[in-house]
N, C-alpha and C positions, 0 to 999 in steps of 0.2 A: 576479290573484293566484291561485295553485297552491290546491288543496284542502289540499297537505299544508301551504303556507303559515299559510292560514285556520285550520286545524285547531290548528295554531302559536301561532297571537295569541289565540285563545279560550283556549287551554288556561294560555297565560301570564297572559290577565285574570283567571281564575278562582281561579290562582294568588294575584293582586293583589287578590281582594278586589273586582276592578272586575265588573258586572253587563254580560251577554253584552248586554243589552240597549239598556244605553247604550253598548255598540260601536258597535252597528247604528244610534243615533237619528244622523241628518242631517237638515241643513234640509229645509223643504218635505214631511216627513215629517207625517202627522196620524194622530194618534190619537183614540178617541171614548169615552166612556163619562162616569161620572156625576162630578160636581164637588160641594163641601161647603166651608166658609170658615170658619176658625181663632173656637174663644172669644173673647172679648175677655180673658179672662183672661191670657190667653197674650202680651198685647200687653206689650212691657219685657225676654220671658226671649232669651236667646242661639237662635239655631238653627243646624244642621247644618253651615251654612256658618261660623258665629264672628259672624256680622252680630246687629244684636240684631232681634228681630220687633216692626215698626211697625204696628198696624194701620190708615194713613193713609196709607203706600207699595203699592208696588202691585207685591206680591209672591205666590211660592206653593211649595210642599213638592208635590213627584213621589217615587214609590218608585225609582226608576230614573235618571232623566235627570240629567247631569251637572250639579254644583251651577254659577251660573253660565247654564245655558241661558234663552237667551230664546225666549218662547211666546208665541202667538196666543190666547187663550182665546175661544173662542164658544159662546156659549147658541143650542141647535141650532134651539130652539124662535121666540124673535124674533129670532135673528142679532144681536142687541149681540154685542162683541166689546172686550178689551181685550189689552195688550200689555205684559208683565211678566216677570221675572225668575225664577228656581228658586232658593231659597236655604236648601231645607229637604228631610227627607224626611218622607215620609207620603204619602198618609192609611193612616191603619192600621185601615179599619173593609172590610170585605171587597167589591168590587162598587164602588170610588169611586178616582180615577185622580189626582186631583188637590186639593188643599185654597189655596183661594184666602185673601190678605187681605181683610179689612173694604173695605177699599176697593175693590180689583177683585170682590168680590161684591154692592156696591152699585151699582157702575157697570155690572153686567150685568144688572142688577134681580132678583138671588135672594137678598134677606135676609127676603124674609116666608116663601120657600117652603123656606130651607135647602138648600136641593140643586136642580142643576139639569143638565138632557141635557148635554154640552159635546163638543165637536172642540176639541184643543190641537195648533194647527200648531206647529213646531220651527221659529223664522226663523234662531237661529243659537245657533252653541254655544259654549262659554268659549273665548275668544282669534279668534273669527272676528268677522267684522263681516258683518252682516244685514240684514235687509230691516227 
């Protein structure tokens, strides 16, 4: 792809409302930083995607990534690791990449500490099929 190409498709997603950044996410892509997992409050309301938020599924809200991706979550710290869906955005606290469900934050064992190190590999994005 031409620079002037490239320069072309940003300027059209920008246009769209669509984030430069979920251009660029592809599988096999990892990102790292800090994780946090939804109130229980929150469990019944709709989220970003129209889905309603279970916190018994094993879901999670990215500021970026296309609703629809699937991710790798891993706790950098003991390596658990689970594998879940994008159906939200957020988190919207400054320094935090990703907000897991009830569930995928108990099967990584960070419900007593609330937050925990994580790598969120990209295995595949809406309409692909993944690892």
């Amino acid at each position: 792809m031409t620079n002037q190409h490239h320069l072309l498709l940003i300027g059209t997603a920008l246009l769209l409302g669509v984030s430069t950044s979920a251009l660029a996410a592809e599988p096999g892509q990892v990102l790292s930083g800090i994780a946090s997992y939804y109130h229980d409050s929150l469990h019944g309301r709709k989220t970003a995607s129209g889905k309603v938020y279970n916190k018994h599924a094993l879901s999670a809200a990215h500021k970026t990534l296309p609703l629809g991706t699937r991710v790798r979550v891993t706790d950098a710290n003991s390596g658990r690791s689970v594998d879940l869906e994008v159906n939200d955005r957020g988190p919207f606290i400054k320094g935090r990449i990703i907000d897991l469900s009830r569930r995928a934050a108990t099967e990584l064992g960070m419900i007593k500490k609330g937050v925990a190190n994580v790598r969120v590999e990209i295995l595949s994005l809406p309409g692909q099929r993944g690892a």
